[in-house]
C-alpha positions as CSV (number, residue, x, y, z in Angstrom):
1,X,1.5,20.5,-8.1
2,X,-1.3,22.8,-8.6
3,X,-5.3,20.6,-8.7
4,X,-6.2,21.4,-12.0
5,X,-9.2,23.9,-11.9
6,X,-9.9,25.2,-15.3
7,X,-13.2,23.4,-17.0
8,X,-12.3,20.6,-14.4
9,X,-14.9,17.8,-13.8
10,X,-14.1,16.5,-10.5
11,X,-14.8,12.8,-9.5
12,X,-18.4,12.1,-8.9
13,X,-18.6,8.8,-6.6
14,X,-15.1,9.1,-4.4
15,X,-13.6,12.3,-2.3
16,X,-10.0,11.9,-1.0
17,X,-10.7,11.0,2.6
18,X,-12.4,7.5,1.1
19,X,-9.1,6.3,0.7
20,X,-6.5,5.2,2.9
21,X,-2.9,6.0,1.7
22,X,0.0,3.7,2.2
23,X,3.6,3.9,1.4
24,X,6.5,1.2,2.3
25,X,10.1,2.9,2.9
26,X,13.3,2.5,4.0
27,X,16.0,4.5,6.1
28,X,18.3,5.2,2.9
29,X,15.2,7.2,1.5
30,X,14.0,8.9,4.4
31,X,16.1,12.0,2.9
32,X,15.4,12.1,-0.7
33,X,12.0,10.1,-2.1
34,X,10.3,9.4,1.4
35,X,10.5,13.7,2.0
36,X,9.9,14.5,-1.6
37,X,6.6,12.4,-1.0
38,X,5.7,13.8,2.2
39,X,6.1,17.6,0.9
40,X,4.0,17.3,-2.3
41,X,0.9,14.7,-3.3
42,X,0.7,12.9,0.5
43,X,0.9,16.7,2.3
44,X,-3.1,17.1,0.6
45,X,-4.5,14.0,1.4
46,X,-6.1,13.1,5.2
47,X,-5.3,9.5,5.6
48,X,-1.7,8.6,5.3
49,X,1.0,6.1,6.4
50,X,4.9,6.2,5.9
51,X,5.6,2.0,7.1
52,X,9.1,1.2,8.0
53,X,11.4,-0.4,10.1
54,X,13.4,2.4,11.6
55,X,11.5,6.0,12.8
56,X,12.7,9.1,11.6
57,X,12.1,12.3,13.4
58,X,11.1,14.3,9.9
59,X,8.1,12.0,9.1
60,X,5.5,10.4,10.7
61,X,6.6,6.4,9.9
62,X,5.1,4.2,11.8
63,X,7.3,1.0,12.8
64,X,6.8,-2.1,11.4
65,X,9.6,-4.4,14.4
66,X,11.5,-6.3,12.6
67,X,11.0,-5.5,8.6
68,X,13.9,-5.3,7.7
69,X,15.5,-2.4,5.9
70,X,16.0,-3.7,2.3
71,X,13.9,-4.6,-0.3
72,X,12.7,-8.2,0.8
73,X,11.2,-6.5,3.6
74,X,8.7,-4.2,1.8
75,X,6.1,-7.1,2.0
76,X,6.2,-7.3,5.4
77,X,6.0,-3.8,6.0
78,X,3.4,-3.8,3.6
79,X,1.1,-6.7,5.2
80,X,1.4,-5.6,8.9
81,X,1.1,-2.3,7.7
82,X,-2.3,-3.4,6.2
83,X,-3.4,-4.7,9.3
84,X,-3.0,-1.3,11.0
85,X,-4.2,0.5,8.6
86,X,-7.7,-1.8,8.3
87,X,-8.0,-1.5,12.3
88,X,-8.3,2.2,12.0
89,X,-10.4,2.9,9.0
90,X,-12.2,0.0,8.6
91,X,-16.0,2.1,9.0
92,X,-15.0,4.5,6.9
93,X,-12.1,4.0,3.9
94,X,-13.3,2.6,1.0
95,X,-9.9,1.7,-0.9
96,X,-6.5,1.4,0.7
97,X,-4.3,2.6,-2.1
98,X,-0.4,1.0,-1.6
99,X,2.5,2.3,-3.3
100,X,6.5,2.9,-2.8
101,X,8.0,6.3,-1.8
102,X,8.8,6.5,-5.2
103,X,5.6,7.0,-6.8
104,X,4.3,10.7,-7.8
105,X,0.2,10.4,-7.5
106,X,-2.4,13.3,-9.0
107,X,-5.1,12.5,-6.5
108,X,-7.8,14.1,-8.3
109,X,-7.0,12.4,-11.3
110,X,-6.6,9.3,-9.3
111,X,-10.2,9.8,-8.0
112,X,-11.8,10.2,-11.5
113,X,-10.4,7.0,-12.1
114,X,-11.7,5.2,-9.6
115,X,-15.4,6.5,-10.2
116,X,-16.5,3.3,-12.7
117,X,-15.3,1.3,-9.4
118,X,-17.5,0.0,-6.5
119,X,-15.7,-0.6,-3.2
120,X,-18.2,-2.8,-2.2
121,X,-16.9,-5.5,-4.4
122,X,-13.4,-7.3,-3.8
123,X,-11.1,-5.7,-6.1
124,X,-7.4,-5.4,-6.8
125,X,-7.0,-2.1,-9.2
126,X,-3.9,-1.1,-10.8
127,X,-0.6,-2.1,-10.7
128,X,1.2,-4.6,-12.8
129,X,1.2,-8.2,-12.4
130,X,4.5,-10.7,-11.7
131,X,3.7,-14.1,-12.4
132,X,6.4,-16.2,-9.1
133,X,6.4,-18.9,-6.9
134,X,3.9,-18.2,-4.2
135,X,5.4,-19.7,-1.0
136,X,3.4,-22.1,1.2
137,X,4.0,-23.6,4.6
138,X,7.9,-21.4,4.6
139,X,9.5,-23.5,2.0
140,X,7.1,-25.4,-0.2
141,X,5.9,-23.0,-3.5
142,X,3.3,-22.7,-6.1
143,X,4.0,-22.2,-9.1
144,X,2.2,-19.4,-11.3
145,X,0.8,-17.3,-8.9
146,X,0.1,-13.8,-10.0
147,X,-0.2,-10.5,-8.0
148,X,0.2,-6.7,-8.0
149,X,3.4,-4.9,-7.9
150,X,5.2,-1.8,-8.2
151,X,5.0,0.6,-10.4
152,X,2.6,3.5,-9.9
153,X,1.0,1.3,-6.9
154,X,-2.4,-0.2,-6.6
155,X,-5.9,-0.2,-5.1
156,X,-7.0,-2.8,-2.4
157,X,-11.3,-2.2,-2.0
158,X,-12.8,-2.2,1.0
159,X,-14.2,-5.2,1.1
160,X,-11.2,-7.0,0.1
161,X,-9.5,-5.7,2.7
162,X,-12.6,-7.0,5.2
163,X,-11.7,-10.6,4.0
164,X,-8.1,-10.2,3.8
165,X,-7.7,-9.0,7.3
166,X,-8.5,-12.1,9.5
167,X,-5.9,-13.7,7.8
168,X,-3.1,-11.4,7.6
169,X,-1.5,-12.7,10.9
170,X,-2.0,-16.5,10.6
171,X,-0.2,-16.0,7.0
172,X,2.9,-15.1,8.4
173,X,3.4,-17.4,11.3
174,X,2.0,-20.3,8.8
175,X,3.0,-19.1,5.2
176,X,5.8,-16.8,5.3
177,X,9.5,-17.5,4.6
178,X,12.2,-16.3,6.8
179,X,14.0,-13.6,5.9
180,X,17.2,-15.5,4.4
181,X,14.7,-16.7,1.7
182,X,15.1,-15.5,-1.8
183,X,11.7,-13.9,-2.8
184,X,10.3,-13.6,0.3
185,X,8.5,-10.5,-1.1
């Protein structure tokens, strides 16, 4: 897909290599959407991760042990992937932008967007919210809890990432159902 370069007005505060791109997977998809992404919009951008639980000579994943190869496990590819992700851009990315290997992004477009938005705040852009149980302490829930999902992904800024990341880990040995839980993602 062509950058569109006629009368184009390009995206004042943000370049490309602010952000941090991250996309869950799965075996089954390695062939089709996960390649599909890889060869167009991800192929142009400098920061980029393909998390999944199973490597695959053809693109560069990087292993979450243990995920899981179904669609509960996208959460936990998604949160540990987080945690690398922060540990190796943390000076520099301003947004970490999560998505499925599903999802089709115009990055310039995508930057024009995100020129009204300051990384410096704690900000969840994008996506649509699910309204679930939250779980607590493995089994016990809250009710109502709302959060991004899906769709054509979403934005996590810099700074929420910064207060996010000390408590990645301690979230799933304290917080996080075991796998045989329904809605574990």
């Amino acid at each position: 897909v062509p950058t569109p370069r006629n009368k184009w007005i390009s995206a004042k505060r943000y370049v490309e290599s602010d952000i941090v791109f991250i996309i869950y997977t799965g075996a089954p998809f390695y062939q089709t959407r996960a390649l599909a992404t890889r060869d167009t919009w991800l192929s142009r951008v400098t920061h980029k991760y393909f998390f999944s639980s199973t490597p695959y000579p053809s693109l560069p994943v990087t292993v979450i042990e243990g995920a899981g190869e179904n669609y509960m496990s996208n959460m936990k590819k998604l949160y540990k992937g987080l945690k690398i992700a922060y540990k190796e851009h943390n000076q520099t990315a301003k947004f970490y932008f999560l998505a499925g290997c599903d999802t089709f992004v115009n990055v310039p477009h995508l930057l024009k967007r995100l020129d009204e938005f300051n990384h410096t705040k704690a900000l969840v852009i994008g996506g649509h919210p699910f309204n679930y149980p939250c779980f607590r302490k493995k089994t016990q829930t809250i009710e109502g809890v709302q959060y991004p999902s899906g769709g054509a992904g979403f934005f996590l800024s810099a700074t929420l990432m910064e207060m996010m990341y000390p408590k990645i880990e301690q979230f799933f040995q304290d917080e996080w159902p075991t796998e045989k839980s329904p809605y574990n993602d």
